[in-house]
mmCIF file as Biopython writes it, N, C-alpha, C and O atoms, coordinates in Angstrom:
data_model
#
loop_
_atom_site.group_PDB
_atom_site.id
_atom_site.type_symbol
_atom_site.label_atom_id
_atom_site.label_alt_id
_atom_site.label_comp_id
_atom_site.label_asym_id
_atom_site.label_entity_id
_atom_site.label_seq_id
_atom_site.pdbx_PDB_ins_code
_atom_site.Cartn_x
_atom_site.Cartn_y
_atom_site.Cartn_z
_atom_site.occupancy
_atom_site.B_iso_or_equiv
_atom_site.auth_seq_id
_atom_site.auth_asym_id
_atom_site.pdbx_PDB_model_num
ATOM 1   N N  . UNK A ? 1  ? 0.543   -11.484 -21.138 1.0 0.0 1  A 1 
ATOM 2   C CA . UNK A ? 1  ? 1.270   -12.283 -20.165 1.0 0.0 1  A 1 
ATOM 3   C C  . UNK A ? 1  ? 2.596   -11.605 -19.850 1.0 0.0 1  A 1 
ATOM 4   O O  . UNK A ? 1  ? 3.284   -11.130 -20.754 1.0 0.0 1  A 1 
ATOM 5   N N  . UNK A ? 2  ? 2.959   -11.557 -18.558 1.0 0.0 2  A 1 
ATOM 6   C CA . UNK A ? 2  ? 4.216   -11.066 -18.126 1.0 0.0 2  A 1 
ATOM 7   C C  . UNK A ? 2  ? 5.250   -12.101 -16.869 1.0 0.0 2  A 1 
ATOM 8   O O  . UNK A ? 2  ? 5.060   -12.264 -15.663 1.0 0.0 2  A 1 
ATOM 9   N N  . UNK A ? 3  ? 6.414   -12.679 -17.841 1.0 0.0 3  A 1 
ATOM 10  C CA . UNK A ? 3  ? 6.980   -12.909 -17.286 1.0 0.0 3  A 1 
ATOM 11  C C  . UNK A ? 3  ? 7.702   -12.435 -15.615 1.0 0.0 3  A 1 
ATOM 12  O O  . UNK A ? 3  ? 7.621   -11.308 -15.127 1.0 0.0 3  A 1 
ATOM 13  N N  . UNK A ? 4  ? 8.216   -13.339 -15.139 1.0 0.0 4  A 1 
ATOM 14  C CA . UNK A ? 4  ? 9.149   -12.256 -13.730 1.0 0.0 4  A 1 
ATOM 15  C C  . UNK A ? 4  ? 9.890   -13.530 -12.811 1.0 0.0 4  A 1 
ATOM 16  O O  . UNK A ? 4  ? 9.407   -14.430 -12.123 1.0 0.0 4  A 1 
ATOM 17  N N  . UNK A ? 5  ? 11.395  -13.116 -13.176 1.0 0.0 5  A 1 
ATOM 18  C CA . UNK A ? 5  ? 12.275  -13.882 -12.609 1.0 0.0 5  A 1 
ATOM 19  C C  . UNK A ? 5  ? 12.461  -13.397 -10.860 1.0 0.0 5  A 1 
ATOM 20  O O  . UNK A ? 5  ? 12.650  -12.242 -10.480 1.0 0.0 5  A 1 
ATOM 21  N N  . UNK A ? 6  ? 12.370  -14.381 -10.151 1.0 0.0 6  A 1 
ATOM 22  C CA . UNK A ? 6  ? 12.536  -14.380 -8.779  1.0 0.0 6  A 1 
ATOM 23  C C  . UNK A ? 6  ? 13.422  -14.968 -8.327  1.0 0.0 6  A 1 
ATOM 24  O O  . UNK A ? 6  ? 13.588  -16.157 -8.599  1.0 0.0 6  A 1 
ATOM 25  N N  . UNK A ? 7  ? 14.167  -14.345 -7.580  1.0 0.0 7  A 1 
ATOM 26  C CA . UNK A ? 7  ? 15.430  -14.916 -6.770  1.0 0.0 7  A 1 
ATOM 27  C C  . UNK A ? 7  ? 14.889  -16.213 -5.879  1.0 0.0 7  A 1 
ATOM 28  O O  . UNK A ? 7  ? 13.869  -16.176 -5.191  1.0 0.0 7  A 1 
ATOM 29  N N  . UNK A ? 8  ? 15.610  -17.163 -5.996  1.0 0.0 8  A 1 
ATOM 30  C CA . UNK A ? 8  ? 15.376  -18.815 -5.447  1.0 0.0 8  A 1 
ATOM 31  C C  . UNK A ? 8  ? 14.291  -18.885 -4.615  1.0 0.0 8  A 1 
ATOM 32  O O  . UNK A ? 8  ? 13.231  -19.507 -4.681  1.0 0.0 8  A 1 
ATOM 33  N N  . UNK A ? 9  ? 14.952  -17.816 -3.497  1.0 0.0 9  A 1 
ATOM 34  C CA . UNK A ? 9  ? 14.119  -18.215 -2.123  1.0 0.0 9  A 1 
ATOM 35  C C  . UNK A ? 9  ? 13.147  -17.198 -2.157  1.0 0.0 9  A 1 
ATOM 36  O O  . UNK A ? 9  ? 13.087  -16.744 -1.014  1.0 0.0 9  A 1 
ATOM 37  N N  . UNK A ? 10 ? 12.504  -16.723 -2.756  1.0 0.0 10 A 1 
ATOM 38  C CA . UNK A ? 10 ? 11.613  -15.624 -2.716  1.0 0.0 10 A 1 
ATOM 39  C C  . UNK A ? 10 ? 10.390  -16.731 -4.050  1.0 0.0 10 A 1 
ATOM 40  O O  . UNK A ? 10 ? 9.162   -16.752 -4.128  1.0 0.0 10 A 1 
ATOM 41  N N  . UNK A ? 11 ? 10.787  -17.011 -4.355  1.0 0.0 11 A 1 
ATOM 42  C CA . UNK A ? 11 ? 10.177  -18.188 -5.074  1.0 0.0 11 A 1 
ATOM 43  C C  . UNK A ? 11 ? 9.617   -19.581 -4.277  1.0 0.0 11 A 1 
ATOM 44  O O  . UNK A ? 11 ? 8.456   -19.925 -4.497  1.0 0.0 11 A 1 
ATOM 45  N N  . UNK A ? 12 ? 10.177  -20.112 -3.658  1.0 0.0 12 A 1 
ATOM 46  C CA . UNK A ? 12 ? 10.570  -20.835 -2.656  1.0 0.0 12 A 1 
ATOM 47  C C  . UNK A ? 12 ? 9.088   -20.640 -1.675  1.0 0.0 12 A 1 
ATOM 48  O O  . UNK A ? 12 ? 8.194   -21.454 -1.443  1.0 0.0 12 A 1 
ATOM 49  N N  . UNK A ? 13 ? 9.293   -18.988 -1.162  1.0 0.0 13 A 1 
ATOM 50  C CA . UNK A ? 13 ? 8.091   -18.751 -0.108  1.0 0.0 13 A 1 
ATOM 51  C C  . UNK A ? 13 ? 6.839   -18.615 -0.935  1.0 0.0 13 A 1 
ATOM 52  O O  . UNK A ? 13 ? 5.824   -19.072 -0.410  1.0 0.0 13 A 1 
ATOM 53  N N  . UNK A ? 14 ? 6.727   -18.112 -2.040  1.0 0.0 14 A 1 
ATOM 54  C CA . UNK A ? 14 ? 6.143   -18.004 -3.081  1.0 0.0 14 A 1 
ATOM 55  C C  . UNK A ? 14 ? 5.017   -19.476 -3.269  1.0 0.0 14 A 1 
ATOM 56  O O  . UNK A ? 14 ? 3.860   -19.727 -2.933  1.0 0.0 14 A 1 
ATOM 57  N N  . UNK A ? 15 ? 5.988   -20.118 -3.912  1.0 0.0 15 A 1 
ATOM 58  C CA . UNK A ? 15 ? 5.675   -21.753 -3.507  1.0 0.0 15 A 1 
ATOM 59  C C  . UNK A ? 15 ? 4.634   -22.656 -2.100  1.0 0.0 15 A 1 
ATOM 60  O O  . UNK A ? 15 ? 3.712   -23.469 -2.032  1.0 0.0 15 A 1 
ATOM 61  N N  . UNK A ? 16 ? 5.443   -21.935 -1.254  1.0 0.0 16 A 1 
ATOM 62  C CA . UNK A ? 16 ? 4.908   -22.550 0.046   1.0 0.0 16 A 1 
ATOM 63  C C  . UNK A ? 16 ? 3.474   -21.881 0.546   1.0 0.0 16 A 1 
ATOM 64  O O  . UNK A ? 16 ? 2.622   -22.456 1.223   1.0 0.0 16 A 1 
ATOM 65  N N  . UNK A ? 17 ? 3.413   -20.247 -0.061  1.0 0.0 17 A 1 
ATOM 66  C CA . UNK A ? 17 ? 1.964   -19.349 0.422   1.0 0.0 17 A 1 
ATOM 67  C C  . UNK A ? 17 ? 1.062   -20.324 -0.167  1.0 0.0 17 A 1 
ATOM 68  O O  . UNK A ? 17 ? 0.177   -20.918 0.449   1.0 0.0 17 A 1 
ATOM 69  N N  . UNK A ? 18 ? 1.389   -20.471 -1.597  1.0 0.0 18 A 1 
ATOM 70  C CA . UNK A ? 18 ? 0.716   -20.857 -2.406  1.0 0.0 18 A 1 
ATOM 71  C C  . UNK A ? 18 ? -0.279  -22.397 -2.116  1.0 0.0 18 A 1 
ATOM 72  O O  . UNK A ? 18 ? -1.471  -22.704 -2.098  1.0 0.0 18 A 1 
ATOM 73  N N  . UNK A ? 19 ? 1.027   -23.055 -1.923  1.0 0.0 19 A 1 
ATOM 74  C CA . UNK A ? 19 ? 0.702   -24.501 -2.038  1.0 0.0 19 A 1 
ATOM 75  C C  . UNK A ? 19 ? -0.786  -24.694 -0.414  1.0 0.0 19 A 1 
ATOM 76  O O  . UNK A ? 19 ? -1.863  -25.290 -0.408  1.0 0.0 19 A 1 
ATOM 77  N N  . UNK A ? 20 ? -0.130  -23.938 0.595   1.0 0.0 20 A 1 
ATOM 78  C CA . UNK A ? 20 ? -0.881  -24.240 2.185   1.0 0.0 20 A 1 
ATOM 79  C C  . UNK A ? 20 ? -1.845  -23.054 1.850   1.0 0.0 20 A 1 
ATOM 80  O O  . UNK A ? 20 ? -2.179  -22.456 2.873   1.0 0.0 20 A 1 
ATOM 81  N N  . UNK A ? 21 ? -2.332  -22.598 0.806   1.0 0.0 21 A 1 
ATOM 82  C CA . UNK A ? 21 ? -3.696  -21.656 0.723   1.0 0.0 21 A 1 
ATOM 83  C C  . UNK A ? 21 ? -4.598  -22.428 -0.516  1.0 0.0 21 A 1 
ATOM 84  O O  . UNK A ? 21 ? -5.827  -22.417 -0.590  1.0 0.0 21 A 1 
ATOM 85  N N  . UNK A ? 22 ? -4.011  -22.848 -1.109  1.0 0.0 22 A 1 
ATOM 86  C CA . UNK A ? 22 ? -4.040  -23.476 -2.027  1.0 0.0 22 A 1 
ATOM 87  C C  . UNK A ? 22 ? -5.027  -22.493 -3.855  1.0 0.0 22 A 1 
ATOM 88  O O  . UNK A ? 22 ? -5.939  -22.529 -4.681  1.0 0.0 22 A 1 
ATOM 89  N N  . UNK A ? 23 ? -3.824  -21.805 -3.347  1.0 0.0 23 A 1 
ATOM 90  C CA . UNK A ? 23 ? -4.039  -20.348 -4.225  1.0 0.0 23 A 1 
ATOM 91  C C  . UNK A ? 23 ? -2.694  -20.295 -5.392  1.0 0.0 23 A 1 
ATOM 92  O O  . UNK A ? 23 ? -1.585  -20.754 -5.121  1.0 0.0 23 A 1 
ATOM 93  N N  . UNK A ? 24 ? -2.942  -19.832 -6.336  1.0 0.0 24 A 1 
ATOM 94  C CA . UNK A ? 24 ? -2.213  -19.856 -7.239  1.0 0.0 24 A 1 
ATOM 95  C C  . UNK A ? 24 ? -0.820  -18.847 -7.009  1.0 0.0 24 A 1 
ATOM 96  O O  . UNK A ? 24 ? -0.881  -18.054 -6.069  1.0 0.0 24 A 1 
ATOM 97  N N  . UNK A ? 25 ? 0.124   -18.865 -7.648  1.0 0.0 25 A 1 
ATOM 98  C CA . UNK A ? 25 ? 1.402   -18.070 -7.235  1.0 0.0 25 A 1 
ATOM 99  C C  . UNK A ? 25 ? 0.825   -16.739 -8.098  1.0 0.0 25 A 1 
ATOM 100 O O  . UNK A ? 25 ? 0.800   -15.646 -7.532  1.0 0.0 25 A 1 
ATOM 101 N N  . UNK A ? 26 ? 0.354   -16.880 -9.521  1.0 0.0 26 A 1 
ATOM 102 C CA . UNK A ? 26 ? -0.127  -15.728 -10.187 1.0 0.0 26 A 1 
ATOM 103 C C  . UNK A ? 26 ? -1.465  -14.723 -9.118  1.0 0.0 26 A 1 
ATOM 104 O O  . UNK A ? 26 ? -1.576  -13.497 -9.110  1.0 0.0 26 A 1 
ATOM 105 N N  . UNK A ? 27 ? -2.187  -15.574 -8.443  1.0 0.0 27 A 1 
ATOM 106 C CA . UNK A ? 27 ? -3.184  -14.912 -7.726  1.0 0.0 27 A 1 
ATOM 107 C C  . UNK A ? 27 ? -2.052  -13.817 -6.310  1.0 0.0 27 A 1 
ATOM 108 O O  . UNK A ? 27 ? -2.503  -12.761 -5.867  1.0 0.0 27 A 1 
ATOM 109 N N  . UNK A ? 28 ? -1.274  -14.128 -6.056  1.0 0.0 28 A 1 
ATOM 110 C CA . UNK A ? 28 ? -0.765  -13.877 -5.186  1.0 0.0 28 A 1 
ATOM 111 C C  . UNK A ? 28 ? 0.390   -12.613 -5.668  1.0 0.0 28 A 1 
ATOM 112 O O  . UNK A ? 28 ? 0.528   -11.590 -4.997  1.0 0.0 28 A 1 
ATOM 113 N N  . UNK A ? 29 ? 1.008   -12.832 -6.674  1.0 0.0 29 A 1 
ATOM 114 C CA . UNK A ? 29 ? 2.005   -11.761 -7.389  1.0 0.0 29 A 1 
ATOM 115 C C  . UNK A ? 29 ? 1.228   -10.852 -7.690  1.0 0.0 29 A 1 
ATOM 116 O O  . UNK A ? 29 ? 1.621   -9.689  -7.601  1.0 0.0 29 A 1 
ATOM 117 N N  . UNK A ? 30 ? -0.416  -11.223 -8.237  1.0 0.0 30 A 1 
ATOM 118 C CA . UNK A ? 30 ? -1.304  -10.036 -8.746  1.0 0.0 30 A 1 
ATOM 119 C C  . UNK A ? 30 ? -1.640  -9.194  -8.134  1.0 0.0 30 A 1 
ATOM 120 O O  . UNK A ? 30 ? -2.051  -8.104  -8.533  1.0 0.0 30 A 1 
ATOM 121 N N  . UNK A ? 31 ? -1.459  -9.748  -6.538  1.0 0.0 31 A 1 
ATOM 122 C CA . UNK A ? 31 ? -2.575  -8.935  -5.389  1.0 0.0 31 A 1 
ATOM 123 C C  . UNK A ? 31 ? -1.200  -8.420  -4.799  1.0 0.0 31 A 1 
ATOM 124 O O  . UNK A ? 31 ? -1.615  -7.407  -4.235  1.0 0.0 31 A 1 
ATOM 125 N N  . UNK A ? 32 ? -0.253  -8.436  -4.629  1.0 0.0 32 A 1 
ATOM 126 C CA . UNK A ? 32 ? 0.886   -7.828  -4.351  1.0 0.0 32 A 1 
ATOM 127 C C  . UNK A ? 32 ? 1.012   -6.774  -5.238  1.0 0.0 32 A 1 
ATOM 128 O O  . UNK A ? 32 ? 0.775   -5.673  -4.740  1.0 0.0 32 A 1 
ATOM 129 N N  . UNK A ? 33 ? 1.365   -6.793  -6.595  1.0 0.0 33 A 1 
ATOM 130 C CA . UNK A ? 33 ? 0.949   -5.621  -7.434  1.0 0.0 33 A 1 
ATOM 131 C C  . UNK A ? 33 ? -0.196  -4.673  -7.367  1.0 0.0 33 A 1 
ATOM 132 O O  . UNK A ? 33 ? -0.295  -3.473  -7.620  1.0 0.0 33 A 1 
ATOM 133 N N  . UNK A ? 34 ? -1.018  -5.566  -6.955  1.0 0.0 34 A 1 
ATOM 134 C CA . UNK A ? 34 ? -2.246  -4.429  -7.256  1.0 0.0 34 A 1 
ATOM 135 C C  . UNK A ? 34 ? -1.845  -3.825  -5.966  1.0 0.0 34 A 1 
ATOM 136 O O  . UNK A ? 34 ? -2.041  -2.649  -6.276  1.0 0.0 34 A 1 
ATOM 137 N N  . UNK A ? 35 ? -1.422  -3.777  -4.730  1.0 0.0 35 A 1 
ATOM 138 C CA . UNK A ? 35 ? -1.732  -3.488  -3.616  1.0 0.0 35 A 1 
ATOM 139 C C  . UNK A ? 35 ? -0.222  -2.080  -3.388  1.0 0.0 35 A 1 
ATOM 140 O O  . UNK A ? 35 ? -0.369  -0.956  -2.907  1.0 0.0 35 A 1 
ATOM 141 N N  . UNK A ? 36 ? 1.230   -2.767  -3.984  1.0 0.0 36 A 1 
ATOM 142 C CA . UNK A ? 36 ? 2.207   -1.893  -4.834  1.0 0.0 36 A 1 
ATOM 143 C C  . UNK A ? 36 ? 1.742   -0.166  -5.467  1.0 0.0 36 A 1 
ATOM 144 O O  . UNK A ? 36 ? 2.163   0.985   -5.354  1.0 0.0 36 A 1 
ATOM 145 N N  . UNK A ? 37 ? 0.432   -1.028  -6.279  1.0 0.0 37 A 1 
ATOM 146 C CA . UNK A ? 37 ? 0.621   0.615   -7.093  1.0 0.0 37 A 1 
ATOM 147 C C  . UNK A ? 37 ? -0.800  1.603   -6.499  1.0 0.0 37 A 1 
ATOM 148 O O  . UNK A ? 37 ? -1.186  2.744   -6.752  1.0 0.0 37 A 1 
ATOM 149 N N  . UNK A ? 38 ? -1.294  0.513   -5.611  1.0 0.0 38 A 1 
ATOM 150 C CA . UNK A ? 38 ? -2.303  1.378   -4.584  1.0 0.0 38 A 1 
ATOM 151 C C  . UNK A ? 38 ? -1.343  2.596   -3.841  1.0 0.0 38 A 1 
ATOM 152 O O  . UNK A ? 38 ? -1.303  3.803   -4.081  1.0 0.0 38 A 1 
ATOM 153 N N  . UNK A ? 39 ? -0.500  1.678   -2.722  1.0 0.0 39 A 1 
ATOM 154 C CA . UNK A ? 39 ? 0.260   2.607   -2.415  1.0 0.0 39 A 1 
ATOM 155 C C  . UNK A ? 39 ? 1.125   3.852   -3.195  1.0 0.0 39 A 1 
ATOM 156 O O  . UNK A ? 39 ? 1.509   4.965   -2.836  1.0 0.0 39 A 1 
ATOM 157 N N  . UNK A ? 40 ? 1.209   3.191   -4.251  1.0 0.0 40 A 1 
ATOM 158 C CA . UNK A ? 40 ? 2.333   4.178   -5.054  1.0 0.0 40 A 1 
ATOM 159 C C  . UNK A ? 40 ? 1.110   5.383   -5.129  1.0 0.0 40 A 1 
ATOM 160 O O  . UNK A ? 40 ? 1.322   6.441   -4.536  1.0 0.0 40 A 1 
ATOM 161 N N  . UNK A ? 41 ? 0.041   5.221   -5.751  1.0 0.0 41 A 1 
ATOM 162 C CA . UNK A ? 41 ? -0.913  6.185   -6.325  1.0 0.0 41 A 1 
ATOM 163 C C  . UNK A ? 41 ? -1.316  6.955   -4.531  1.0 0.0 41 A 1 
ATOM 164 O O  . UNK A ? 41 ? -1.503  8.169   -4.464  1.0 0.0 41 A 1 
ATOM 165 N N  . UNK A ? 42 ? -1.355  6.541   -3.923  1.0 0.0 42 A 1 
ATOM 166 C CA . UNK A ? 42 ? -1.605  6.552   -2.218  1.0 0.0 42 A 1 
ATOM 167 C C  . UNK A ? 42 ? -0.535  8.026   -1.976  1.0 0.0 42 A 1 
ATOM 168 O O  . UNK A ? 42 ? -0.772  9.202   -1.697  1.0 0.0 42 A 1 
ATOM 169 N N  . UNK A ? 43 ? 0.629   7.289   -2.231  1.0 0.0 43 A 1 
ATOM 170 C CA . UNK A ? 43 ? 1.743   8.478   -1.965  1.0 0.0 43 A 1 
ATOM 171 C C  . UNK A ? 43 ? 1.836   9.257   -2.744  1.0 0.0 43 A 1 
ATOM 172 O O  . UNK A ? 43 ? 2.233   10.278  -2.182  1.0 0.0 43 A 1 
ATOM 173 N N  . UNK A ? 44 ? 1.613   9.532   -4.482  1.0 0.0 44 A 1 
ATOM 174 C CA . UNK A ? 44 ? 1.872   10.920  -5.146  1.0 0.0 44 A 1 
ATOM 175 C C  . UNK A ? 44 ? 0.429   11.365  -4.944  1.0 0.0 44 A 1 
ATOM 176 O O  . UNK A ? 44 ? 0.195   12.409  -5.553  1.0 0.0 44 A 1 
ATOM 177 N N  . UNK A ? 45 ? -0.460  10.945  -4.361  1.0 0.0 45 A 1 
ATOM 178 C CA . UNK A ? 45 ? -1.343  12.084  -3.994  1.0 0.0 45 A 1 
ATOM 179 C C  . UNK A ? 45 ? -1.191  12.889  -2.350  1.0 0.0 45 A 1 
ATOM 180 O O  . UNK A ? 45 ? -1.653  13.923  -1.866  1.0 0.0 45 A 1 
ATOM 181 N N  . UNK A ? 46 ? -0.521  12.072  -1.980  1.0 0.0 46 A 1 
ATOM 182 C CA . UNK A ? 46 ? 0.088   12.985  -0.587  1.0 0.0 46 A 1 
ATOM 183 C C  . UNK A ? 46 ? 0.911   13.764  -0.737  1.0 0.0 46 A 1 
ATOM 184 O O  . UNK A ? 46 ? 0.827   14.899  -0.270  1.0 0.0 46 A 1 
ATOM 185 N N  . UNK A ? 47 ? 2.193   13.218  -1.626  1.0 0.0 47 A 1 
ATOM 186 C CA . UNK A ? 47 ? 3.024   14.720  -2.280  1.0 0.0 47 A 1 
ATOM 187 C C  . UNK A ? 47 ? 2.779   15.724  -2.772  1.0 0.0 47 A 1 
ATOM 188 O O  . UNK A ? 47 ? 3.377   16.793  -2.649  1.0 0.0 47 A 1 
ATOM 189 N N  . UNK A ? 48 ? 1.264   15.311  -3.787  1.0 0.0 48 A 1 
ATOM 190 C CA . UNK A ? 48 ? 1.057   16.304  -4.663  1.0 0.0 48 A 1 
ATOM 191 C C  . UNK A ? 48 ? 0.249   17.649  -3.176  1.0 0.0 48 A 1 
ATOM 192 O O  . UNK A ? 48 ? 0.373   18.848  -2.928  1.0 0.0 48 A 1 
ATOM 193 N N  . UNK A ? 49 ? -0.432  16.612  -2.655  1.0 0.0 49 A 1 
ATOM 194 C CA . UNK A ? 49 ? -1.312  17.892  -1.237  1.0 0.0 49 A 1 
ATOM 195 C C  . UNK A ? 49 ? -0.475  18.749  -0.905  1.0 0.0 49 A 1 
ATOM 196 O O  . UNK A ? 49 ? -0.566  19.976  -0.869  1.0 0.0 49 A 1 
ATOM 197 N N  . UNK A ? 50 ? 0.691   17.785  -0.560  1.0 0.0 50 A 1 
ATOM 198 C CA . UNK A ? 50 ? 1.626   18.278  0.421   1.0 0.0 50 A 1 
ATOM 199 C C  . UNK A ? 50 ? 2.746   19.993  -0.717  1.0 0.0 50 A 1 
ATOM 200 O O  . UNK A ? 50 ? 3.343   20.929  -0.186  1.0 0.0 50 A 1 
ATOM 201 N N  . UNK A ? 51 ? 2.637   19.803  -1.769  1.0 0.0 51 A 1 
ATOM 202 C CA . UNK A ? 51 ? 3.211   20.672  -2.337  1.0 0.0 51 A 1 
ATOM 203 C C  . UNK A ? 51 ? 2.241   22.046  -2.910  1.0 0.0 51 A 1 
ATOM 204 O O  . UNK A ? 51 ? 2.382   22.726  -3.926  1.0 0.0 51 A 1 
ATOM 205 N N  . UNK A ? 52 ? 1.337   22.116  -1.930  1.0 0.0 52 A 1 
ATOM 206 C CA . UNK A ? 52 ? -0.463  22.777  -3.198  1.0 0.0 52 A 1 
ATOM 207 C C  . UNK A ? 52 ? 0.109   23.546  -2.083  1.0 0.0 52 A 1 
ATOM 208 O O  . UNK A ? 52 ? 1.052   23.876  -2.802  1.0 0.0 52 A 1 
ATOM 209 N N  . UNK A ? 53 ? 0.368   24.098  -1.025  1.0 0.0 53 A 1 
ATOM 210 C CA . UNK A ? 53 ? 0.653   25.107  0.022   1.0 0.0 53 A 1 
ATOM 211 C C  . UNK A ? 53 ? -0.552  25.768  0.386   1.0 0.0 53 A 1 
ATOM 212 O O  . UNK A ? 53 ? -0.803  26.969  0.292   1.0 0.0 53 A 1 
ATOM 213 N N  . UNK A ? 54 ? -1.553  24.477  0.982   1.0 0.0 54 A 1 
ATOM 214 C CA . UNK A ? 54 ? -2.431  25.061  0.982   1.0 0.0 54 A 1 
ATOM 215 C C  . UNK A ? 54 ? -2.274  25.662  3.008   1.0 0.0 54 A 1 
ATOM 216 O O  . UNK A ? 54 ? -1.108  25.899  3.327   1.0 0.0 54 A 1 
ATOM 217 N N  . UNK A ? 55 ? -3.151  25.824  3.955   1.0 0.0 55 A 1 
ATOM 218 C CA . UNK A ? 55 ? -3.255  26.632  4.980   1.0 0.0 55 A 1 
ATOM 219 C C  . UNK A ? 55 ? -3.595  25.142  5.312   1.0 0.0 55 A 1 
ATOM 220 O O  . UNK A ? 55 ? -4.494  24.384  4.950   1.0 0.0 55 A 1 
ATOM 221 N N  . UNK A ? 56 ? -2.210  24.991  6.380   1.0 0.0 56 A 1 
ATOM 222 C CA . UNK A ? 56 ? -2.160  23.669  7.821   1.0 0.0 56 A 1 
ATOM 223 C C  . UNK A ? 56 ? -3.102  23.956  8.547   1.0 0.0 56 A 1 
ATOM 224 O O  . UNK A ? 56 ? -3.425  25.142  8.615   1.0 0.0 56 A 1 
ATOM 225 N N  . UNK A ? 57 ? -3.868  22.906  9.351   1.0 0.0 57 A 1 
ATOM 226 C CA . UNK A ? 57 ? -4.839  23.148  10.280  1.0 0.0 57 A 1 
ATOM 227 C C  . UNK A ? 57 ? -4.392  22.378  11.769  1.0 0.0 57 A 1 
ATOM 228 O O  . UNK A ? 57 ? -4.409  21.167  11.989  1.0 0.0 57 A 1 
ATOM 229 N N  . UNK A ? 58 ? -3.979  23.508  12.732  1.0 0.0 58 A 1 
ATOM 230 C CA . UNK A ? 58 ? -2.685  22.914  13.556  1.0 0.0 58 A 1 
ATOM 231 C C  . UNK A ? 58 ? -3.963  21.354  14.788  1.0 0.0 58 A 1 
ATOM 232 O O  . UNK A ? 58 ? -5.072  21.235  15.308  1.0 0.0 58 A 1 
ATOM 233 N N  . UNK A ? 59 ? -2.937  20.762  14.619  1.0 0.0 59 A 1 
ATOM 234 C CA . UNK A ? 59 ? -3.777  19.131  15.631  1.0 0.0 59 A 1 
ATOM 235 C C  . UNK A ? 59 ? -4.763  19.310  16.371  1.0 0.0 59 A 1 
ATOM 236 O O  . UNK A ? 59 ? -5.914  18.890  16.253  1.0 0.0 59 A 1 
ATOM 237 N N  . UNK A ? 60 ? -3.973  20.390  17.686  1.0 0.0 60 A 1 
ATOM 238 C CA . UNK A ? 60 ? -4.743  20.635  18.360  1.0 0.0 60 A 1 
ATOM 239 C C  . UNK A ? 60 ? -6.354  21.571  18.245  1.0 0.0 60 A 1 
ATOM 240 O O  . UNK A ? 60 ? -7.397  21.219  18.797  1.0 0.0 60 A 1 
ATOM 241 N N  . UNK A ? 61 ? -6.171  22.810  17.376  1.0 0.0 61 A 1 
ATOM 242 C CA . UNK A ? 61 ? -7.305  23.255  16.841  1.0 0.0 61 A 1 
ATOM 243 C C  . UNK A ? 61 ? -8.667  22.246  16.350  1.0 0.0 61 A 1 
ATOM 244 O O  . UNK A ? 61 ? -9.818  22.129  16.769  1.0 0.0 61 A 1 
ATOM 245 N N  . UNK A ? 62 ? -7.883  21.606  15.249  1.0 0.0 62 A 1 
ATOM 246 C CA . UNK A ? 62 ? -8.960  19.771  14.999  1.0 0.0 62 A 1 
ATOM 247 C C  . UNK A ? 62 ? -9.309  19.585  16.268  1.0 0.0 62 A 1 
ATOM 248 O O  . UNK A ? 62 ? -10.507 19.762  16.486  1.0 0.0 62 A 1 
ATOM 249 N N  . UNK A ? 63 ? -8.656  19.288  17.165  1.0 0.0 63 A 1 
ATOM 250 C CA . UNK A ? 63 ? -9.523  18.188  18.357  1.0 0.0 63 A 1 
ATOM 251 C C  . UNK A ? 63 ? -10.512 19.141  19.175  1.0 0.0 63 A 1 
ATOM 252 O O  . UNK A ? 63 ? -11.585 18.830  19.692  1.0 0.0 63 A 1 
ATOM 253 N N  . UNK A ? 64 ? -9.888  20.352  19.157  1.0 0.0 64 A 1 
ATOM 254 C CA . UNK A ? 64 ? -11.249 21.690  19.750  1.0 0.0 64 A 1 
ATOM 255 C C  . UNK A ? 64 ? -12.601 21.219  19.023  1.0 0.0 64 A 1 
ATOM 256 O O  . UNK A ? 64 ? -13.698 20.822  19.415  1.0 0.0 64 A 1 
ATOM 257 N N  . UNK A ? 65 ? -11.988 21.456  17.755  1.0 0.0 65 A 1 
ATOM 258 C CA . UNK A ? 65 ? -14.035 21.452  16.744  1.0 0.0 65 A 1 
ATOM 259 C C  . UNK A ? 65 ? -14.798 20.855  16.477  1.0 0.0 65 A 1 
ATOM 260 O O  . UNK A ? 65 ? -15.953 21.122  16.145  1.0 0.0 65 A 1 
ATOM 261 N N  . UNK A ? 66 ? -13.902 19.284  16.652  1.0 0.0 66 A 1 
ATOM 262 C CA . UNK A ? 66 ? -14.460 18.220  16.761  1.0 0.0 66 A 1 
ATOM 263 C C  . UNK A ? 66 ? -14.805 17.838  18.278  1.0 0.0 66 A 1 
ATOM 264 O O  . UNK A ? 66 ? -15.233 16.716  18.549  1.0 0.0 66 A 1 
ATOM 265 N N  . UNK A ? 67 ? -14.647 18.588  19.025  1.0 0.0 67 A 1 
ATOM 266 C CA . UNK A ? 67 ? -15.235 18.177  20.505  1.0 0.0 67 A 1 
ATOM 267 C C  . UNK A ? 67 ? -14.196 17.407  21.537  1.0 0.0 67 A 1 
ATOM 268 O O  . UNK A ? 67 ? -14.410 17.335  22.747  1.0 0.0 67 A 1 
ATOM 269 N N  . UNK A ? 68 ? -13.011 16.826  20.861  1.0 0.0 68 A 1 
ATOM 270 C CA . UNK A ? 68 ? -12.878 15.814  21.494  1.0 0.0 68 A 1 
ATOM 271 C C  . UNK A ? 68 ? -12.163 16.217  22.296  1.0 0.0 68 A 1 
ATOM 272 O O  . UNK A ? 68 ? -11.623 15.281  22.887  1.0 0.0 68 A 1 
ATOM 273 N N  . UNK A ? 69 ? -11.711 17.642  22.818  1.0 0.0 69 A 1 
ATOM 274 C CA . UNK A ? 69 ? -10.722 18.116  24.128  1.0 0.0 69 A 1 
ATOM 275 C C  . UNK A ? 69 ? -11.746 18.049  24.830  1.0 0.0 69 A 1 
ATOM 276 O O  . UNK A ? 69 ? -12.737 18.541  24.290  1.0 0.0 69 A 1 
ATOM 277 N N  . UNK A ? 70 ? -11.960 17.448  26.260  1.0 0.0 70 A 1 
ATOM 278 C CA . UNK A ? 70 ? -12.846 17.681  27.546  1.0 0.0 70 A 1 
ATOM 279 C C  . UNK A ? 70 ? -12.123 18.739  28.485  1.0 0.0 70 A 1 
ATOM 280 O O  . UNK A ? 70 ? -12.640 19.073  29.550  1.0 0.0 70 A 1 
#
């Protein structure tokens, strides 16, 4: 179990998602977290690409090979 103090009004909205879905405040902090460290894991794998130096493949070339310049 993990506690987590929330400032009034952030509690407050917390409260109100909750109550008019009629979903728990824990169901709702969980899926915010889970969705938090998606992104987090989301972005150090874009940094990590972004630092491998591998060979850019310039925009326009993509839209040649894929067909989609008419």
């Amino acid at each position: 179990m993990i506690a987590v103090r929330l400032p009034k009004e952030l509690e407050m909205q917390l409260e109100k998602v909750a109550s008019e879905t009629h979903r728990s405040k824990s169901y709702y902090i969980r899926k915010a977290l889970e969705q938090f460290l998606e992104d987090r894991e989301d972005y150090l794998l874009a940094v990590a690409r972004l630092e491998e130096n591998n060979p850019r493949i310039p925009y326009e070339r993509v839209r040649k090979e894929l067909g989609l310049d008419d």
